[in-house]
C-alpha positions in Angstrom: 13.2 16.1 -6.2 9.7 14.6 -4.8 9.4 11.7 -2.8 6.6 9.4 -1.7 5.3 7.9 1.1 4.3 4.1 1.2 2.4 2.6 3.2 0.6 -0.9 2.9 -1.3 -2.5 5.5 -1.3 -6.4 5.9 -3.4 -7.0 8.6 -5.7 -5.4 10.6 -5.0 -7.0 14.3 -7.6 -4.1 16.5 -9.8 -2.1 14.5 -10.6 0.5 17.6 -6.8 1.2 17.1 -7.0 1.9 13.7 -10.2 3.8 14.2 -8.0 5.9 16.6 -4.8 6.1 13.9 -7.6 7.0 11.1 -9.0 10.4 13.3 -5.5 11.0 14.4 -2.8 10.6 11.2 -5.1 13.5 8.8 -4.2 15.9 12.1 -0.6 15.3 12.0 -0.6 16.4 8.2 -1.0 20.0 9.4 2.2 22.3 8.2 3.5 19.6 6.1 2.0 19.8 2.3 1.8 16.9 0.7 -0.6 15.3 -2.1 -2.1 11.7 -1.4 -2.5 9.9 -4.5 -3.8 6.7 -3.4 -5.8 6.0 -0.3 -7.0 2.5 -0.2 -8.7 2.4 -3.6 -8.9 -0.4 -6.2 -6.1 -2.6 -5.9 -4.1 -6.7 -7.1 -1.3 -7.6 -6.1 0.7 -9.1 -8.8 3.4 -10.1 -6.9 4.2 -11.0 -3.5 2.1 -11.3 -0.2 -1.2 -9.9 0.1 -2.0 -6.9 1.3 -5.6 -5.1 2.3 -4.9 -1.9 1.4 -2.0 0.7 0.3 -1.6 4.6 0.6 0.7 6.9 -1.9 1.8 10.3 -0.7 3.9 12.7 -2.6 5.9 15.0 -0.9 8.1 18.0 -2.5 11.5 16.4 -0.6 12.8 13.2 0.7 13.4 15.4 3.7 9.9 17.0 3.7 9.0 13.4 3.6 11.0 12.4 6.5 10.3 14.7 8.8 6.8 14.3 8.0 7.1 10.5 9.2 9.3 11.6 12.0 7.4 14.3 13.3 5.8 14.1 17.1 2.7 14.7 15.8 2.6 11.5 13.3 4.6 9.1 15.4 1.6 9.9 18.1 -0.9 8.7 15.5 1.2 5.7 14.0 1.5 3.9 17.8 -1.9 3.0 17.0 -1.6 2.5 13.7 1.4 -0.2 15.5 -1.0 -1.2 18.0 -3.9 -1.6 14.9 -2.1 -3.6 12.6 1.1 -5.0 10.2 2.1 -2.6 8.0 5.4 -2.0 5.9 6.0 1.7 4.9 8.8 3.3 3.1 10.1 6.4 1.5 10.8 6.8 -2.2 13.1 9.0 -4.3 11.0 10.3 -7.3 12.4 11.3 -10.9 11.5 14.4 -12.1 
């Protein structure tokens, strides 16, 4: 069953952070296939705080998901993405 990959940012606190995060987090995709659906496109929130942007990422697995998240190579990129900015993130179940 596919899962996705959530991630919307709040605030930007250092943007030479996120520069960083933005060279090194499409690196860490390497060996783990995945689809993004959304990257920071046309957006409204309808409900609940703001946000300044969101990405969607569909994975085959929740575990595919996970370890993608998890992985060395990502959790290198997402300390500055940390460092950068508020985020929340979470992983989805899908239907199929």
């Amino acid at each position: 069953m596919s899962a996705y990959l959530i991630f919307m940012r709040e605030r930007t606190i250092d943007q030479a952070e996120m520069d960083i995060y933005s060279i090194l987090a499409p690196a860490s995709a390497v060996g783990h296939p995945m689809d993004v659906l959304a990257r920071y496109g046309r957006f409204e929130v309808l409900e609940g705080d703001p946000i300044e942007g969101s990405v969607v990422i569909r994975f085959e697995t929740y575990a595919a998901a996970k370890a993608y998240y998890d992985s060395p190579d990502y959790q290198a990129a997402a300390a500055h993405r940390h460092a950068g900015s508020d985020y929340r993130c979470f992983i989805v179940e899908g239907v199929d």
